[in-house]
C-alpha positions as CSV (number, residue, x, y, z in Angstrom):
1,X,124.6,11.2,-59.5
2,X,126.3,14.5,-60.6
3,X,129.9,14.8,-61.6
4,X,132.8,15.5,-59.7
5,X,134.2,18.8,-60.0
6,X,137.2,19.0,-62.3
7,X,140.4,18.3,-60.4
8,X,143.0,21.2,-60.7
9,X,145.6,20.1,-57.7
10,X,147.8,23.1,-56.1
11,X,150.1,22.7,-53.3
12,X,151.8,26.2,-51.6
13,X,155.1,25.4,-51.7
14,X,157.0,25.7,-48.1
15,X,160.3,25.1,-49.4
16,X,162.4,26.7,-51.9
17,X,160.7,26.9,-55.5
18,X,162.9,24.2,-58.0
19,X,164.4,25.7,-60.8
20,X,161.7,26.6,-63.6
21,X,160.5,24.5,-66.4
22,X,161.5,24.9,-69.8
23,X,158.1,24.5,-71.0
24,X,154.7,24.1,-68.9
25,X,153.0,20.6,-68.8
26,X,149.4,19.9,-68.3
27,X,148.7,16.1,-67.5
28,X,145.0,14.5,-67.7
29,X,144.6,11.0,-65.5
30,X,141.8,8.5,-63.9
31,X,144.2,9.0,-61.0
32,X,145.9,12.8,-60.1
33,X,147.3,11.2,-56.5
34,X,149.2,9.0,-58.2
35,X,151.0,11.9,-59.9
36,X,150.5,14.8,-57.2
37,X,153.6,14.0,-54.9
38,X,156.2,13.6,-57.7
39,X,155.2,16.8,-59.5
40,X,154.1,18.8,-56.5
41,X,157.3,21.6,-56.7
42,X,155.7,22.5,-60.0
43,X,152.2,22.0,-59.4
44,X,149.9,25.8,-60.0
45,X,153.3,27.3,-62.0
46,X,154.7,24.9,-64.6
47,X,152.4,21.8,-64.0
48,X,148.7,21.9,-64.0
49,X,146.7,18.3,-62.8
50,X,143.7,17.4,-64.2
51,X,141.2,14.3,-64.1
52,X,138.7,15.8,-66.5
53,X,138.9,16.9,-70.5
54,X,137.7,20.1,-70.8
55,X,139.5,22.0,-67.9
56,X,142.7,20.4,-69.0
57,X,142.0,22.2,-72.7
58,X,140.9,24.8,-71.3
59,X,144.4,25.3,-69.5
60,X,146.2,24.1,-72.8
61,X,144.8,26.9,-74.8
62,X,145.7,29.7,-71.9
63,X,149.5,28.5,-72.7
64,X,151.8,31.0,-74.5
65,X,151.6,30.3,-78.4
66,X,150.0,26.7,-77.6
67,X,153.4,25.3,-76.6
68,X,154.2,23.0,-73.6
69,X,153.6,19.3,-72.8
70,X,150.3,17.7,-72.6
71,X,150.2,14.1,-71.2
72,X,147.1,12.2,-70.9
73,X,145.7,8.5,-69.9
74,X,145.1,6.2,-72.7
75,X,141.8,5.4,-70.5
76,X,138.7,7.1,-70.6
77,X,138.3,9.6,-68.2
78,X,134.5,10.3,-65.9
79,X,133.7,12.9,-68.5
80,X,134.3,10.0,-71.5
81,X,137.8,12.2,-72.6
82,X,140.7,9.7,-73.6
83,X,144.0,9.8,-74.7
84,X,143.1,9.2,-78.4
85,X,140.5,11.6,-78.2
86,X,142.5,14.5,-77.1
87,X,145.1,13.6,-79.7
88,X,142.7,13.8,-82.4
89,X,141.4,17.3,-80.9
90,X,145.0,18.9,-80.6
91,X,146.3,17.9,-83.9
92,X,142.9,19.0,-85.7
93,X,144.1,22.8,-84.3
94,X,146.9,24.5,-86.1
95,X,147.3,27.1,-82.5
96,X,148.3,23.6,-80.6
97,X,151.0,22.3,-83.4
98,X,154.3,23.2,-81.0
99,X,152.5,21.1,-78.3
100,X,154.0,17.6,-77.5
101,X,151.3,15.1,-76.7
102,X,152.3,11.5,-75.3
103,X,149.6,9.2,-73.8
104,X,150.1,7.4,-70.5
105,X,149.4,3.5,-69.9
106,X,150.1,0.6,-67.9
107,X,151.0,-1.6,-71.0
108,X,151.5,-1.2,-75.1
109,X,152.6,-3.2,-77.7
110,X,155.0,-1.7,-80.5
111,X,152.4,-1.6,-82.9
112,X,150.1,0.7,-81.2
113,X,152.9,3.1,-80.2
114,X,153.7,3.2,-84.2
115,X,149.9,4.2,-84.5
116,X,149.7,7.2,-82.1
117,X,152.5,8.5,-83.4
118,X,151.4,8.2,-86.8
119,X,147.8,10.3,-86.0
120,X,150.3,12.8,-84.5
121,X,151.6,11.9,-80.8
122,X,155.2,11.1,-79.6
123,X,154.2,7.6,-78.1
124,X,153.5,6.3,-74.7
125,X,154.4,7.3,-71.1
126,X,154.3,4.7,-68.6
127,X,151.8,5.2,-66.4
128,X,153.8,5.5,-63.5
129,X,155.1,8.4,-61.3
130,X,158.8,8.7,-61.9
131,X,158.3,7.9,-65.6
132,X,155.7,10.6,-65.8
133,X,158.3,12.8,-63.5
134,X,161.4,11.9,-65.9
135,X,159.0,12.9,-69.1
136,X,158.4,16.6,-67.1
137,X,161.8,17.5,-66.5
138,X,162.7,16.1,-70.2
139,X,165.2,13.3,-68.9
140,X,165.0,9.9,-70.4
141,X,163.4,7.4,-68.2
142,X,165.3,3.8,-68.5
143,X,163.0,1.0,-67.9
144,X,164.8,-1.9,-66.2
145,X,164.7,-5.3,-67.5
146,X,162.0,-6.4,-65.1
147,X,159.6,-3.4,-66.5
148,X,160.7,-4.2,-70.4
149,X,159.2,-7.3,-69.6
150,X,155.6,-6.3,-68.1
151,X,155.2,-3.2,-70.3
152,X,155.9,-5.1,-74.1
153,X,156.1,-5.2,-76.5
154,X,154.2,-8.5,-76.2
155,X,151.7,-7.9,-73.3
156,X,149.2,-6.4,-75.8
157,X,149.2,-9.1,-78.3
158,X,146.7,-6.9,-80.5
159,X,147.1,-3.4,-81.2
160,X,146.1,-0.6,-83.4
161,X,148.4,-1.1,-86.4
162,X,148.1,-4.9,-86.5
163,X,147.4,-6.6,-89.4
164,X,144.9,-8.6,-87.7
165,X,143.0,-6.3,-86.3
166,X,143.5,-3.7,-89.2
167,X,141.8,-7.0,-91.4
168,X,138.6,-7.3,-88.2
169,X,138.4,-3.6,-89.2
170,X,138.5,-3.9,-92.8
171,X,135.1,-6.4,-91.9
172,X,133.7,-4.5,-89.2
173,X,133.7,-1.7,-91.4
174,X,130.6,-3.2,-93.9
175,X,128.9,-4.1,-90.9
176,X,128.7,-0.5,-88.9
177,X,129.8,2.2,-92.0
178,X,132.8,4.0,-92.6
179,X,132.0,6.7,-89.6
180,X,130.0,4.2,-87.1
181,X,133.4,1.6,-87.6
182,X,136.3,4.4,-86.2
183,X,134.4,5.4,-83.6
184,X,133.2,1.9,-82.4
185,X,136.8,0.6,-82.8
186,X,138.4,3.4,-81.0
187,X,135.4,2.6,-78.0
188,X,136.8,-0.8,-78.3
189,X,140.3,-0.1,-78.1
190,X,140.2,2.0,-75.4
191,X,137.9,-1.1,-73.5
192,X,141.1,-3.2,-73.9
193,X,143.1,-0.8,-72.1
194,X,141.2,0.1,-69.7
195,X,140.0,-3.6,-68.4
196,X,143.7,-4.6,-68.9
197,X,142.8,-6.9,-71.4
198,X,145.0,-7.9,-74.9
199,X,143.5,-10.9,-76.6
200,X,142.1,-11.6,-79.8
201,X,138.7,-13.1,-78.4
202,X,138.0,-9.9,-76.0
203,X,138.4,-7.8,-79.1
204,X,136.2,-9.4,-81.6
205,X,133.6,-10.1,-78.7
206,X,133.6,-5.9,-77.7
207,X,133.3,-5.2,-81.1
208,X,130.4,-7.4,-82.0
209,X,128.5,-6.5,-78.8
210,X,128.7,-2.5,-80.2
211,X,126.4,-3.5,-83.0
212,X,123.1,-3.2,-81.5
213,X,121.4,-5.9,-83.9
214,X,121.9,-9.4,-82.8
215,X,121.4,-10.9,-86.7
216,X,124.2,-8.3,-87.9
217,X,126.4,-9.8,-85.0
218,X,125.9,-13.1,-86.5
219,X,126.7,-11.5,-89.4
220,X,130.0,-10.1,-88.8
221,X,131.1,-13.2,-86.1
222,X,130.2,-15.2,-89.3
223,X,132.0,-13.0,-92.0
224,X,135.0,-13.1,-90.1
225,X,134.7,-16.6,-90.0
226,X,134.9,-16.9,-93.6
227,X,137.7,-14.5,-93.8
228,X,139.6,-16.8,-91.6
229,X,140.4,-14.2,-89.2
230,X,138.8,-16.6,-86.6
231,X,138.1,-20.4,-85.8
């Protein structure tokens, strides 16, 4: 099956044109129609709507002096871009250092906020129109009580940054080397997110089934056994 096309949504505008942008935006999601109607005044001038990585970059790099807003799903994308990934790809590049990046998601835990900003991002977007809307114009989006209590920060109950998991790393680490463990973990992260799932278990299981060898499986179920990192 070939790919879709990358998505770049334009609406003609019919009404009067909303005052300008400050800076332009490019956003990168699963889901553009979730987005399309609350940023559709600025869609083709200030906003630009992807649901693929390398148009979106594309469009990042045609910005004036790198600047602007780039906002993108924690998720994998079709073409295997996520959120992590492009944060790693603009902060590498000195021409993108005025650009703000925040990562989009249904749920986070403190913890794994701390870490994206630490590699270099301003945190997490809900993944949700008027959130994503509010972050555009640059106004503060309040979360109501209800929403504080579905987004975290417990409904992740591990994250990057926790000292459990950064210990599973620590193991995992002997088991797939230094360069085969960040890239396996980051797969695995990005598995919890995207299948909506937060517990201990479904971590240590998706990282065990990335090493190919069933014996170093045993191996690292076993080492973290001994560790006492599980039962």
């Amino acid at each position: 099956m070939s790919k879709a096309p990358a998505l770049q949504v334009v609406r003609s505008l019919r009404t009067s044109s909303p005052a300008a942008l400050s800076r332009p935006v490019v956003v990168v999601t699963t889901e553009p129609v979730l987005f399309e109607p609350a940023l559709a005044p600025y869609l083709g001038r200030e906003v630009f709507l992807f649901d693929q990585g390398e148009p979106a970059l594309d469009q990042l790099a045609k910005l004036a002096y790198g600047a602007g807003l780039f906002l993108a799903d924690f998720r994998a994308l079709p073409d295997r871009w996520t959120g992590q990934k492009f944060l790693k790809y603009i902060r590498d590049r000195r021409e993108f250092d005025a650009v703000e990046v925040w990562l989009m998601a249904d749920q986070w835990q403190q913890p794994q906020e701390q870490w994206i900003v630490k590699c270099g991002g301003q945190g997490f977007v809900k993944r949700q129109a008027d959130a994503v809307q509010a972050r555009v114009l640059g106004e503060s989006h309040q979360r109501t009580a209800d929403e504080r209590d579905r987004a975290g920060p417990d409904s992740i109950v591990t994250a990057a940054g926790d000292p459990w998991m950064e210990a599973v790393n620590q193991v995992f680490k002997r088991f797939a080397g230094a360069l085969g463990a960040r890239l396996l973990t980051m797969q695995s992260l990005e598995a919890m997110e995207s299948r909506g799932q937060g517990d201990r278990h479904f971590y240590v299981s998706d990282l065990s089934s990335r090493l190919m060898n069933p014996g170093r499986q045993s191996e690292f179920l076993l080492a973290l056994k001994q560790a006492g990192l599980i039962e």
